[in-house]
C-alpha positions in Angstrom: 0.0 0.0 0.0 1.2 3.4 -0.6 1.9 6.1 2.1 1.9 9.7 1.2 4.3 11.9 3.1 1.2 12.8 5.8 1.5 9.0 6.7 4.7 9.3 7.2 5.3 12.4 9.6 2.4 11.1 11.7 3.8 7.7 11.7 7.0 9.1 13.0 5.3 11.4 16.0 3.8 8.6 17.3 6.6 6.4 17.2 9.2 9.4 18.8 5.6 9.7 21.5 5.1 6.3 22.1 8.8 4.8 22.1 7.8 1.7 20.0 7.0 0.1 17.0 3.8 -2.0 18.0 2.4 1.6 20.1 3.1 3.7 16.9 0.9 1.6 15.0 -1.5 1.5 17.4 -1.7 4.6 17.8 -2.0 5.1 13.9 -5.1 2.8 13.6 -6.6 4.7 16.3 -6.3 8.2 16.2 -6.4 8.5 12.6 -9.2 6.1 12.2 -7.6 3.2 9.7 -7.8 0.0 9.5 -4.2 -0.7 9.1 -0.6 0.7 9.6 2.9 0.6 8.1 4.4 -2.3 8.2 7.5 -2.7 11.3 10.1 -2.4 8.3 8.3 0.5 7.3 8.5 2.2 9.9 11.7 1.2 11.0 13.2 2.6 7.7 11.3 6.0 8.2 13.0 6.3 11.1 16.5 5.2 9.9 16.2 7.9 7.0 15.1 10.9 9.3 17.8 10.2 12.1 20.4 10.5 8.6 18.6 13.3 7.1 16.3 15.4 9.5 13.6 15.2 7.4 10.0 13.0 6.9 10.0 13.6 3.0 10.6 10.5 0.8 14.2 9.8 -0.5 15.4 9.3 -3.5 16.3 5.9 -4.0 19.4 6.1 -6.6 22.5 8.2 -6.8 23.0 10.7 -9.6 25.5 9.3 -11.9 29.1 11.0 -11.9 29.7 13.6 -14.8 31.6 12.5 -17.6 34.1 14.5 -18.4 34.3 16.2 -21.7 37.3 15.0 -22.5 36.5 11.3 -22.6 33.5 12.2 -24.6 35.8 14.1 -26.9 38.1 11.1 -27.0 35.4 8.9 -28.1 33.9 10.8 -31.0 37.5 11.5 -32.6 38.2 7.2 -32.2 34.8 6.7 -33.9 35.6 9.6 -36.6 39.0 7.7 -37.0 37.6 3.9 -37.1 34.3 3.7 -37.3 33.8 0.2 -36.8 35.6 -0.1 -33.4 33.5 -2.3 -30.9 32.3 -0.4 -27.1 34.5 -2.4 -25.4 37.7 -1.3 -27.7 36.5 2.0 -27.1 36.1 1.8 -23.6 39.7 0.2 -23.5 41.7 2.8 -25.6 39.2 6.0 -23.4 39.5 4.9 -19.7 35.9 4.5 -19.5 33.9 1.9 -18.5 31.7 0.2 -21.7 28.5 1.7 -20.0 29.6 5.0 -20.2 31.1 4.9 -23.3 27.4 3.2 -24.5 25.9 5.9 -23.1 28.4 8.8 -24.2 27.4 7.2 -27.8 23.7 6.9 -28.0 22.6 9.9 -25.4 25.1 13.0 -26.2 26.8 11.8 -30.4 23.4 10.7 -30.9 25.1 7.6 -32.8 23.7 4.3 -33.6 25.1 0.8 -34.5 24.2 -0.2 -37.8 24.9 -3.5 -39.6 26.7 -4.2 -42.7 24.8 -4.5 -45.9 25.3 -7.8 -48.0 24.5 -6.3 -51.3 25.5 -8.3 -55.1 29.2 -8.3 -56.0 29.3 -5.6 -59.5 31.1 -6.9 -62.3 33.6 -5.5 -64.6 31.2 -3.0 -66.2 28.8 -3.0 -64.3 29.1 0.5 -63.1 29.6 2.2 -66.1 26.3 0.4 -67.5 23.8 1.5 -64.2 25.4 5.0 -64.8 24.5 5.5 -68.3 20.8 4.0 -67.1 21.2 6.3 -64.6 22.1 9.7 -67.0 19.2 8.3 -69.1 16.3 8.2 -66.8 17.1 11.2 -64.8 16.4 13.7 -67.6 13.1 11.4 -68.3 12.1 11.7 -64.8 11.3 15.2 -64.9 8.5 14.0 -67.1 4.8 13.3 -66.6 4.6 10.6 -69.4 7.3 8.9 -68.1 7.2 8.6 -64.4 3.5 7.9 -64.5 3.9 5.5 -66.6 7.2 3.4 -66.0 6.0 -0.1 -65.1 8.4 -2.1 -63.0 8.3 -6.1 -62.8 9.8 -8.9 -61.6 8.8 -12.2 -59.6 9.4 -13.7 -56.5 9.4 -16.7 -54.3 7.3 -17.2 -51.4 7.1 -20.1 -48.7 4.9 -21.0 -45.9 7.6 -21.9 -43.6 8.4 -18.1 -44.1 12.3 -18.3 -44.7 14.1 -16.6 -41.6 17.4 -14.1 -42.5 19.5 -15.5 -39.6 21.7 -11.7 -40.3 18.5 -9.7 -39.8 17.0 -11.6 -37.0 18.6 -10.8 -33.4 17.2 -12.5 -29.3 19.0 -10.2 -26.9 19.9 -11.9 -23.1 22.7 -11.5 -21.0 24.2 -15.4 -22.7 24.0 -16.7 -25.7 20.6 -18.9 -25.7 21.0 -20.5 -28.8 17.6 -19.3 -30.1 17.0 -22.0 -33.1 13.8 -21.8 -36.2 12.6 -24.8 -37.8 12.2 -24.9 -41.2 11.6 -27.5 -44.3 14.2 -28.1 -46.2 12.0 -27.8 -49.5 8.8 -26.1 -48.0 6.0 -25.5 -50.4 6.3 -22.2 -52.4 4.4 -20.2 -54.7 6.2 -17.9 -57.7 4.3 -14.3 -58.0 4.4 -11.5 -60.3 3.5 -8.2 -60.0 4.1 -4.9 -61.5 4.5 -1.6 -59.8 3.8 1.7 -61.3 2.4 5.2 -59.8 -0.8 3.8 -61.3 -1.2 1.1 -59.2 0.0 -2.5 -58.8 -0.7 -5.2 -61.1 -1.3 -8.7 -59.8 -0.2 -10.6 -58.0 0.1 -13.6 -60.5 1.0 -17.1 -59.4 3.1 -19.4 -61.9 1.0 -22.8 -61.4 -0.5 -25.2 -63.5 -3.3 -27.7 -62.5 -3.2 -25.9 -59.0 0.9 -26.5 -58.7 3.6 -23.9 -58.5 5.8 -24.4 -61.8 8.7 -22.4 -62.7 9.1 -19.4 -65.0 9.7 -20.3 -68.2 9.6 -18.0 -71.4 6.4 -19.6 -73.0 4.6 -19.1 -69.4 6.1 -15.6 -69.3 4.8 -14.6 -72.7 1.3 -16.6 -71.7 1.0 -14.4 -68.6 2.3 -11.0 -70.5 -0.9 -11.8 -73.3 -3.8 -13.5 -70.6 -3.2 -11.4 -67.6 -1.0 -8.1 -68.2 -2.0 -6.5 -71.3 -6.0 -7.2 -70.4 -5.7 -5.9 -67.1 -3.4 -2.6 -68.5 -6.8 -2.3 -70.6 -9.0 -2.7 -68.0 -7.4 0.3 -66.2 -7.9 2.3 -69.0 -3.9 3.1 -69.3 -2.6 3.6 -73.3 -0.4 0.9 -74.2 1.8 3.5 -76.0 2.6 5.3 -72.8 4.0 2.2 -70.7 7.5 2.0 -70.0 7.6 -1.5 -69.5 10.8 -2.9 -67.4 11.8 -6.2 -66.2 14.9 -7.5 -65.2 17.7 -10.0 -67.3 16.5 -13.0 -66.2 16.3 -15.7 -69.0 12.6 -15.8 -69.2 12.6 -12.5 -69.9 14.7 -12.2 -72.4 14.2 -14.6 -74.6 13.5 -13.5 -78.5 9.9 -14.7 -78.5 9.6 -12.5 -75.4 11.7 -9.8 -76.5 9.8 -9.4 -79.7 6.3 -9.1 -78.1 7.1 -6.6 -76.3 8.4 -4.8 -78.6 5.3 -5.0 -80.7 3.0 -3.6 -77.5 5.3 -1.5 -76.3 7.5 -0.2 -79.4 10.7 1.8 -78.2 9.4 1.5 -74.7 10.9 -1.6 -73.0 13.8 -1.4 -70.6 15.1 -4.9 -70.4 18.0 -6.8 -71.3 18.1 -6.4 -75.1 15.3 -4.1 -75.2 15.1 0.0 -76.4 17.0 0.7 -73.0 19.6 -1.6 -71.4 18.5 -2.2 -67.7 21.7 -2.1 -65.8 22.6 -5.8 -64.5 22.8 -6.6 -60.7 20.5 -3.8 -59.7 17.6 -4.5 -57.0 18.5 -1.0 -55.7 17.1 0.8 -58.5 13.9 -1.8 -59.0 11.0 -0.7 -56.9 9.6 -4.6 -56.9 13.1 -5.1 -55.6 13.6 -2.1 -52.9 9.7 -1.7 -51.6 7.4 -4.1 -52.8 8.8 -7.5 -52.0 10.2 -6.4 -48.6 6.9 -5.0 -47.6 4.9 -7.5 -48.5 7.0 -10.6 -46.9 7.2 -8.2 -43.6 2.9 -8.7 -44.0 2.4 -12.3 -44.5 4.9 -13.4 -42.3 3.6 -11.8 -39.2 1.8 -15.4 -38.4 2.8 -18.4 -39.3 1.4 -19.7 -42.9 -0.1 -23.3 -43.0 -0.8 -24.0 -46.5 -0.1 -22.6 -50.1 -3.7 -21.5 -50.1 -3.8 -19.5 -47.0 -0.2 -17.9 -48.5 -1.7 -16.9 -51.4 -4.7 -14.9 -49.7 -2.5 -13.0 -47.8 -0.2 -11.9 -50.3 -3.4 -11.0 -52.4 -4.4 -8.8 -49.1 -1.3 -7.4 -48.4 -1.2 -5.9 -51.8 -4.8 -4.9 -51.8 -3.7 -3.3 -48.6 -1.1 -1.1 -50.1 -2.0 2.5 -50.0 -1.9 5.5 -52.4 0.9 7.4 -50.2 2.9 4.3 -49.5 3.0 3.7 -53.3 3.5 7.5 -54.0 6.5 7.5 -51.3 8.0 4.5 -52.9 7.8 5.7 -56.5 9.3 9.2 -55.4 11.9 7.4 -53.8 13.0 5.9 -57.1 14.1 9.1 -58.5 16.3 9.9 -55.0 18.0 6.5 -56.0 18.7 7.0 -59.9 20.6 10.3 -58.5 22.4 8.7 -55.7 23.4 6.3 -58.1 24.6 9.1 -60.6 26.4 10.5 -57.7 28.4 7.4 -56.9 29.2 7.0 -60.3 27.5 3.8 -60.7 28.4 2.4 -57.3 26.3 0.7 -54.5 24.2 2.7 -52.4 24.8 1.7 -48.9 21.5 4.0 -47.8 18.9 6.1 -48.8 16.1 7.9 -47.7 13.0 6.7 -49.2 11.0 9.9 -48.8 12.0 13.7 -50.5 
């Protein structure tokens, strides 16, 4: 129960009046009319605490912690300047400090946090010079209407119901290791979707499958899907085949001739592929929104439970794009364009981060 600082002054006269414990709360049920009193330890540490202090009031229960000098917080931003990947404890070795102040000296007065190194695909020999010419290409293009409303961005993916687990992106924090473990199939059951992303809208999602089975992408499904399912539903939503920039990646589906050459006749001048009008740039998910936004967000949605069957999969990645909204999409597709210049920037080179909103 909780005593207020009254409780406590009057607990203290009657203890100093009546020379005991047992009498002070006595005389606390009685002349103040309740039904119970302060425990003996209770009282006893009231006591304790005004005989040190002089004083009823409540004290506080922690000391304030020493003041770091400014020196050592000097110290430790010019070592992080220096070598930026040096551990706390390295830190707190070469600084005097103990690791929790040097923790502290980070994250409360540098403002600083610890990021992880990104895994991102080795470029080859040419690769740079090839995403920068994309790159001094679609800039200019940007700036217009008819193209960034209607660049269409495509590519597949594979999903499981065991829900594949990143063991570098996944983290259990104790004070020991507890050799956290996750089960998974070896070959779980997947599905392969397509979708398409544009400031239009999303197409799909599209499921390779035949007679209820997941198949693999091959170039006569690819071509089926492009004539059944993409050009009807571009119809549909009322959007001129003449305006699409239609892009997809170099996989070998894509690019075969039979592939290549349909496209070309629905989208003349206008496809951004391997051995299209415009040369995508090889080994870049960084500039592909499917890539950088859409397959992130939507594994981050239909793994939040587990997934028991291919059926129940395929709902929720049907949802979870339904689910996508206007400004999310709008934020995403604005962020394409703060890429392609980052990209020009680092003359061709990896982007190790980027803000996704202007």
């Amino acid at each position: 129960m909780p005593w207020n600082t009254e409780d406590r002054v009057k607990t203290l006269e009657f203890y100093f009046r009546e020379g005991s414990v047992v009498a002070a709360q006595r005389a606390f049920r009685r002349e103040l009319g309740r039904k119970r009193a302060p425990e003996r330890r209770t009282i006893l540490r009231w006591v304790g605490e005004f005989e040190e202090h002089g004083t009823a009031a409540r004290q506080p229960t922690h000391t304030p912690r020493p003041r770091v000098p400014p020196s050592v917080v000097r110290a430790v931003k010019r070592l992080i300047q220096l070598r930026p990947r040096l551990s706390v404890r390295r830190l707190a070795a070469r600084t005097g400090a103990t690791r929790t102040t040097v923790h502290r000296i980070i994250r409360r007065q540098l403002r600083m946090f610890p990021y992880k190194l990104q895994l991102v695909q080795r470029l080859k020999r040419g690769d740079k010079a090839k995403r920068l010419h994309f790159c001094k290409w679609a800039l200019p293009k940007w700036q217009r209407a008819s193209f960034r409303g209607f660049l269409l961005m495509t590519d597949e993916a594979q999903f499981h119901t065991d829900g594949i687990v990143n063991k570098q992106n996944c983290r259990v924090w104790g004070e020991e290791n507890p050799h956290a473990t996750v089960e998974h199939e070896q070959q779980s059951p997947s599905v392969t979707v397509w979708c398409g992303v544009s400031a239009k809208g999303i197409l799909g999602p599209y499921f390779f499958e035949e007679d209820g089975r997941a198949v693999s992408v091959t170039s006569i499904r690819y071509r089926r899907m492009l004539e059944d399912i993409v050009i009807p539903e571009l119809h549909r939503l009322h959007i001129p085949l003449n305006k699409v920039w239609f892009q997809q990646d170099g996989a070998t589906a894509h690019t075969a001739r039979a592939v290549l050459d349909y496209l070309q006749e629905v989208f003349p001048g206008k496809v951004i592929s391997k051995g299209g009008s415009v040369q995508w740039p090889p080994r870049s998910p960084d500039l592909s929104l499917c890539d950088y936004f859409l397959w992130g967000h939507l594994k981050g949605q239909v793994y939040r439970k587990p997934v028991h069957s291919v059926r129940q999969l395929k709902n929720r990645i049907r949802a979870a794009v339904g689910a996508i909204s206007e400004t999310m999409l709008k934020d995403a597709v604005s962020a394409l364009a703060v890429r392609i210049r980052e990209c020009k920037r680092r003359r061709g080179g990896h982007m190790e981060h980027v803000v996704l909103h202007r």
